[in-house]
C-alpha positions in Angstrom: 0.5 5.1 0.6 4.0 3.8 0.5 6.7 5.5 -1.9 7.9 2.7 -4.0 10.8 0.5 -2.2 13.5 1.6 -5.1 14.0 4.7 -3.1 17.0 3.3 -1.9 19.2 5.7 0.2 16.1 8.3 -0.1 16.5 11.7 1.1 13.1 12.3 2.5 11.6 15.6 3.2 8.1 16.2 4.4 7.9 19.4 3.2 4.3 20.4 4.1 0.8 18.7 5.4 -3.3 20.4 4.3 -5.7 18.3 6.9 -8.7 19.3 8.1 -10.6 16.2 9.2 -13.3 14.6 10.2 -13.7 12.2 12.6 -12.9 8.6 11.7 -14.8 6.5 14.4 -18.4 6.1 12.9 -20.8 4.8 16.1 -21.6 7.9 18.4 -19.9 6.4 21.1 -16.4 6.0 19.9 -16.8 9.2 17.9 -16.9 10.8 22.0 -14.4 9.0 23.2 -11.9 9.9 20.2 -13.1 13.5 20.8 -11.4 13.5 24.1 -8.7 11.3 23.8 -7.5 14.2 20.1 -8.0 16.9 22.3 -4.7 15.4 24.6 -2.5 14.6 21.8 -0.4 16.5 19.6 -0.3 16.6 16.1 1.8 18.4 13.0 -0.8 21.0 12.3 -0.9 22.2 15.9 2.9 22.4 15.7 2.9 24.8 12.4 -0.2 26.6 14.0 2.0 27.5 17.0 4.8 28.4 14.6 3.0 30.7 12.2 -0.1 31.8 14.2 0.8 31.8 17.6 -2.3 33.9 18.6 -4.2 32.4 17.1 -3.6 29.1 18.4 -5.9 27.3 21.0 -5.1 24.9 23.8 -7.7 22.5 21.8 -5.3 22.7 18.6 -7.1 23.1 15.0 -11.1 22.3 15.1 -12.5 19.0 13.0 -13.7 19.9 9.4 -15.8 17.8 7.0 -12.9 16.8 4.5 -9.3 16.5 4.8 -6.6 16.9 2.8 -3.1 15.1 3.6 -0.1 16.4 1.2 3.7 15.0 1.4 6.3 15.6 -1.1 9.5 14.1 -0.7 12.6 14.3 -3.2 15.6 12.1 -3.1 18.1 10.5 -4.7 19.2 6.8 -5.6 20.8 4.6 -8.1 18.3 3.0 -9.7 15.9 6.2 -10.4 18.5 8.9 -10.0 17.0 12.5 -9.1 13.4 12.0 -8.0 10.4 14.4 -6.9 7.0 12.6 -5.4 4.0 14.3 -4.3 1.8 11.9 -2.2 -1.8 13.0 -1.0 -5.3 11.9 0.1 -8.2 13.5 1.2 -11.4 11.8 3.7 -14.8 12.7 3.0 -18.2 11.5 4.0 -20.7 10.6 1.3 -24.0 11.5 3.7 -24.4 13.9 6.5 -25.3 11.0 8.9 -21.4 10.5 9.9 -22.1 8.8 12.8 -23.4 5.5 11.2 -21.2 6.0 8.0 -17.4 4.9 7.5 -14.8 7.5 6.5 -14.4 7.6 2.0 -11.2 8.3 1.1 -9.0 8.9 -2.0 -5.2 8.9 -2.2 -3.1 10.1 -5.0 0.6 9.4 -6.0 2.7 11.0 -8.4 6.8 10.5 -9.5 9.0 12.1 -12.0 12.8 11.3 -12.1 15.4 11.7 -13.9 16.4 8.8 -15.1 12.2 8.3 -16.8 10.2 7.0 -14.7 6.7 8.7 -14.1 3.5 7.3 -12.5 0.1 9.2 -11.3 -1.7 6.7 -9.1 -5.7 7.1 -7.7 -7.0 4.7 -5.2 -9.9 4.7 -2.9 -12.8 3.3 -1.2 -15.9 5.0 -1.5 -18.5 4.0 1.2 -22.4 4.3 0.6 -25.3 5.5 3.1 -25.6 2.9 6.1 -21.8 1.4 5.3 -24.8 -0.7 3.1 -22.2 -1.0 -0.2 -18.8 0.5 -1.3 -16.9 1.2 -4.5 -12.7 0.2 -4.3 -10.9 2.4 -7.2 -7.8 1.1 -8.2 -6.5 3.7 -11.4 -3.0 4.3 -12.6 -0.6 5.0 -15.2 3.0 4.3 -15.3 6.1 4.9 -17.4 8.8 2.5 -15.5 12.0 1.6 -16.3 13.3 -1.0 -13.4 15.0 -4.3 -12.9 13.3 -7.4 -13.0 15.7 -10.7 -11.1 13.7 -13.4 -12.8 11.2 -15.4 -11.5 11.4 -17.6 -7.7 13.3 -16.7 -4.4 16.6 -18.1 -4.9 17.1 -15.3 -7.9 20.8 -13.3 -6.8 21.4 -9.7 -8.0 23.7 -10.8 -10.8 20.4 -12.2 -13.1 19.3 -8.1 -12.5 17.7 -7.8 -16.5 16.6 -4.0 -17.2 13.3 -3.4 -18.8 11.1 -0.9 -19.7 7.6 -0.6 -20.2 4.2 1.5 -20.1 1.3 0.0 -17.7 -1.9 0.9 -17.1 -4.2 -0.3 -14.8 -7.7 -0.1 -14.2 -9.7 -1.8 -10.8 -12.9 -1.3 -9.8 -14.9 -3.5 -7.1 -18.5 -2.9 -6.0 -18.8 -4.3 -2.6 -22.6 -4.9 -1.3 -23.2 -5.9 2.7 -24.1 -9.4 3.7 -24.1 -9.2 7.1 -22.8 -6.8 9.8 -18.9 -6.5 8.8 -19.3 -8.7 6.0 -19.6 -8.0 1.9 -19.6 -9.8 -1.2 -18.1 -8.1 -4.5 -17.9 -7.8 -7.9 -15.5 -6.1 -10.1 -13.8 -5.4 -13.0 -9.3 -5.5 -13.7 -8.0 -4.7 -16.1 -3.5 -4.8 -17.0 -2.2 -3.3 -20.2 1.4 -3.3 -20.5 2.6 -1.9 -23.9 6.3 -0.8 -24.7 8.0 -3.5 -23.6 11.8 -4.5 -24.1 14.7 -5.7 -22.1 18.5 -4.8 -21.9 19.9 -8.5 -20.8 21.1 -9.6 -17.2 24.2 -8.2 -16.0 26.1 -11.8 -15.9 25.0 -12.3 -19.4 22.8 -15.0 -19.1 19.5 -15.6 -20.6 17.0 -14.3 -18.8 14.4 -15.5 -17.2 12.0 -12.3 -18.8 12.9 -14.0 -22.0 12.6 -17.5 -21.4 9.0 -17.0 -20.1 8.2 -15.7 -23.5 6.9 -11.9 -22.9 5.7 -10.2 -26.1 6.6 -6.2 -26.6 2.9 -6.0 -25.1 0.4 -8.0 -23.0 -3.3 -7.3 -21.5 -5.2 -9.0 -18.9 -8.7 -8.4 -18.6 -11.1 -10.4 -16.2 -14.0 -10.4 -13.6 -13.4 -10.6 -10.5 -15.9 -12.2 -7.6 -14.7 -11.3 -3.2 -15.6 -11.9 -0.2 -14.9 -9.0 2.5 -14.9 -9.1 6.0 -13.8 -6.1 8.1 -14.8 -4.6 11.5 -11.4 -2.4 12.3 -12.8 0.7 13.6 -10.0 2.8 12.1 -8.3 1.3 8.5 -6.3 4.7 8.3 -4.5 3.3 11.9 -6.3 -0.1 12.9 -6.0 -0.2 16.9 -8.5 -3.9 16.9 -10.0 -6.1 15.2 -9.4 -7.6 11.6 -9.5 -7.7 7.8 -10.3 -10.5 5.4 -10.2 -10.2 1.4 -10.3 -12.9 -0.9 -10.9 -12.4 -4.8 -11.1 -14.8 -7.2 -9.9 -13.5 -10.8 -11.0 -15.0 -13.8 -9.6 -13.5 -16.9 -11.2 -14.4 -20.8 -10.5 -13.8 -24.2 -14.1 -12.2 -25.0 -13.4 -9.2 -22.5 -10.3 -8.2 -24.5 -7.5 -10.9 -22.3 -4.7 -12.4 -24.4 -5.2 -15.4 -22.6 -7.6 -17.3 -20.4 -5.4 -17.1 -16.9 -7.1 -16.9 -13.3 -5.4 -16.1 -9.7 -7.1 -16.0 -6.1 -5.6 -13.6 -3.3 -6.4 -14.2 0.1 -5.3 -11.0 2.3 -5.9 -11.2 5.9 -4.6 -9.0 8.9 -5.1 -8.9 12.5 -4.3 -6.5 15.3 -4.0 -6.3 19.2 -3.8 -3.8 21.4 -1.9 -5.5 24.0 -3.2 -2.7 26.8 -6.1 -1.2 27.9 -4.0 2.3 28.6 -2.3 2.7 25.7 -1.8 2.2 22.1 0.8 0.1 21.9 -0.4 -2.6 18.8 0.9 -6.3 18.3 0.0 -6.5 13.9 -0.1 -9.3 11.3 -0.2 -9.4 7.3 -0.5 -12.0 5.7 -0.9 -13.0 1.9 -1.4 -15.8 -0.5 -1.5 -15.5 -4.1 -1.9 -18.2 -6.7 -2.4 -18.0 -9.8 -2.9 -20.8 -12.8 -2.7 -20.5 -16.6 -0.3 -18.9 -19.4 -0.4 -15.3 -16.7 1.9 -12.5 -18.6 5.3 -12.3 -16.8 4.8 -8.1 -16.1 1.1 -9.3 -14.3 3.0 -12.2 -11.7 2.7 -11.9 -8.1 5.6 -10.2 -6.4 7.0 -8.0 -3.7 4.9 -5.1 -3.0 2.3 -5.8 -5.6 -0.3 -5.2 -3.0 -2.9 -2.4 -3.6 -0.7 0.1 -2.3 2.5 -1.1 -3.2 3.6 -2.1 0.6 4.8 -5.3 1.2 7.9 -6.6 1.2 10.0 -3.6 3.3 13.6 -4.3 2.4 13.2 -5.0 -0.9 12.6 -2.9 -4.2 9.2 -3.4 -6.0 8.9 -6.7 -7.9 12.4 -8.1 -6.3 10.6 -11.4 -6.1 8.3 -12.6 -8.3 6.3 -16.0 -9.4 3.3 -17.9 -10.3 2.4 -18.5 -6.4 2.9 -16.3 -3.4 3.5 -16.6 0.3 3.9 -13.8 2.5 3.8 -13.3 6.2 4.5 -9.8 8.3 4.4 -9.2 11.7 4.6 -5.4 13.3 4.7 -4.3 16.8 3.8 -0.7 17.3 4.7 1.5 20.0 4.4 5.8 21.7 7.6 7.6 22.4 6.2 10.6 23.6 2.9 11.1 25.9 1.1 13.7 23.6 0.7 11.3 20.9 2.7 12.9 18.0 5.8 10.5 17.9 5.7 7.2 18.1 7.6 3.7 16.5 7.6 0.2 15.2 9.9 -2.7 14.5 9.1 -5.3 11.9 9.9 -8.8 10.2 8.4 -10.2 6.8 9.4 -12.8 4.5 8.1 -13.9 1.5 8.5 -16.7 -0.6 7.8 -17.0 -4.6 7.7 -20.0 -6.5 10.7 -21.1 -8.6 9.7 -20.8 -12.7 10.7 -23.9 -13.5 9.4 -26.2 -10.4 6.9 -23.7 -9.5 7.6 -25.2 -6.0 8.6 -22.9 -3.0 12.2 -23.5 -2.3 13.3 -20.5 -0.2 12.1 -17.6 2.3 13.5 -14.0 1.4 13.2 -12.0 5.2 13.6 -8.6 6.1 13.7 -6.8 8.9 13.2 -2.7 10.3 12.4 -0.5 12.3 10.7 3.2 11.6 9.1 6.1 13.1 6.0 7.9 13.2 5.2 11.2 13.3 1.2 12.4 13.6 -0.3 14.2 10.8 -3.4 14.9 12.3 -4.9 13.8 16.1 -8.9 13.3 14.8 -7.9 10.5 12.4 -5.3 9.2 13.8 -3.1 9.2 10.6 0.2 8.8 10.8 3.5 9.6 8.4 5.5 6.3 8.5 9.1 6.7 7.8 10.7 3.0 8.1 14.1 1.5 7.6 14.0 -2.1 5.7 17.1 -4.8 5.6 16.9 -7.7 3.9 19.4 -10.4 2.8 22.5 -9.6 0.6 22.4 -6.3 0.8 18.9 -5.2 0.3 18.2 -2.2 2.2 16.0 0.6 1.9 14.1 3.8 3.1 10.4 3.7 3.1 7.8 6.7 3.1 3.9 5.9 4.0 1.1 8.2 4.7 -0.7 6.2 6.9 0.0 3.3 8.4 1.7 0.1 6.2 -1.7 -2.3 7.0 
């Protein structure tokens, strides 16, 4: 769960963590083996138990639970939002009591107030059934969000910057039913309502590109959607092997309430290697493509960090880049700074590339780069806070606050 990119010049405070947890590695072997290898680390809540119940504190550190419950606020400050407060949160959960052939459920929450209007509340999840047989993906929100919008392609320059405003609400749900081992097909349900619109004109004057593409003071997208799923990591919250595949098709019609016929397909893959046998250290890859193709509403084009949870595109602010088609690429090496497990790093590079509005061609690459740290929240799940620096080109810079890992 990424705080949006905007936070520019953030001042981040993790001001407390709830977790109790269960254990996230679902065959009996690896749930052993993770066991052991918890019981060596060190973790935030055996830090505060030590502080605040020193006598009550074992050598083991705080014992597993069925649920856990991850809180981090943060507050901060920065140009575009002004004064801002965000509470961030999730909590794990097994749907059976058979947890060693069952994958972890989980549901994370987001909210933002600041003082300069924008709001959001944010609830996303994936909801596994008995046997890892079928799961539900949750995808709810409301937002209030004033923020810039740069026009539409790569090559857009900070002097096209065109304040809007608008209401969205969003509503994603997938039903995901095995194939075979690792593999799924879905079926789902999205649904974009963006109401409230208006603009304030670009900063050099111009016409912008929000106007030229012809948004209306409202637009709603509403379509079926049809994936395939392929995903054997053994740990989403921190992946240490193996891979992810998503791809949804999205066909959006006038009879389910749309505006306008308009479809897109999204292929997400990642990849991850653990580059020794004796230690975590991770070699990762993102990648994205996004097309889409039809009369799609301005506010509903791919962009930067438009991802489920808001996370791609470190360096930039949200929706930086935007256009009809999508490329994006990340790579992340991840790395221990300390033996007992509770700090550890990464450096990163992405780039992305949006097509131009008129063209709708790719004409440039927008890359970042970054490094971050990472402190443990708690040993048994392996979850991690992720505090990262992002620098892209002309100036784009940024402090970025996860729970979890970024993919």
């Amino acid at each position: 769960m990424r705080c949006h990119p905007k936070y520019l010049y953030s001042l981040v405070a993790i001001c407390c963590s709830l977790q109790v947890f269960a254990q996230q590695d679902t065959s009996p072997k690896s749930v052993k083996t993770t066991e052991a290898d918890s019981v060596k680390q060190t973790d935030v809540i055996d830090i505060l138990g030590k502080i605040f119940f020193p006598k009550s504190s074992s050598e083991t550190g705080h014992v597993e639970k069925k649920a856990n419950f991850s809180v981090v606020p943060n507050v901060g400050y920065s140009l575009t939002t002004g004064f801002l407060a965000d509470i961030s949160g999730n909590v794990g959960f097994y749907t059976t009591a058979d947890h060693a052939h069952q994958n972890l459920s989980d549901l994370d929450e987001d909210l933002n107030f600041d003082s300069k209007s924008q709001k959001l509340a944010l609830l996303r999840g994936e909801i596994w059934g008995r046997d890892n047989d079928y799961k539900f993906v949750l995808d709810v929100r409301w937002e209030k969000f004033p923020e810039n919008t740069y026009g539409i392609g790569t090559l857009t320059t900070n002097n096209t910057a065109d304040h809007i405003n608008y209401n969205y609400q969003r509503t994603y749900i997938t039903y995901y039913k095995k194939i075979v081992s690792d593999s799924y097909w879905g079926i789902g349900y999205n649904l974009d309502y963006h109401y409230g619109i208006s603009e304030d004109g670009t900063l050099n004057h111009t016409v912008s590109d929000f106007k030229q593409y012809g948004e209306p003071n409202s637009s709603l997208s509403s379509g079926v959607t049809f994936s395939y799923l392929f995903d054997n990591r053994k740990n989403p919250i921190n992946p240490k092997n193996g891979g992810y595949v998503d791809f949804t098709f999205r066909q959006n019609a006038g009879f389910l309430g749309s505006d306008g016929n308009w479809s897109s397909v999204k292929l997400d893959a990642r990849r991850y290697l653990k580059l020794s046998p004796t230690s975590n250290n991770i070699l990762a890859f993102w990648s994205i493509v996004w097309l889409t193709q039809g009369n799609v509403p301005y506010l509903d084009l791919p962009g930067t960090a438009e991802d489920m949870f808001n996370n791609s595109g470190r360096g930039y602010v949200q929706d930086r880049f935007i256009g009809k088609k999508m490329l994006y690429l990340e790579s992340e090496y991840r790395f221990g700074l300390t033996k007992n497990g509770l700090l550890g790093g990464v450096v990163f590079a992405n780039g992305e590339s949006l097509s131009e509005f008129q063209t709708n061609s790719f004409k440039s690459v927008a890359p970042s780069v970054g490094t971050g740290l990472r402190v443990k929240f708690n040993k048994h799940s392996d979850t991690n806070v992720s505090i990262d620096y992002g620098y892209g080109f002309k100036g784009s810079q940024g402090v970025f606050l996860n729970l979890g890992e970024v993919f």
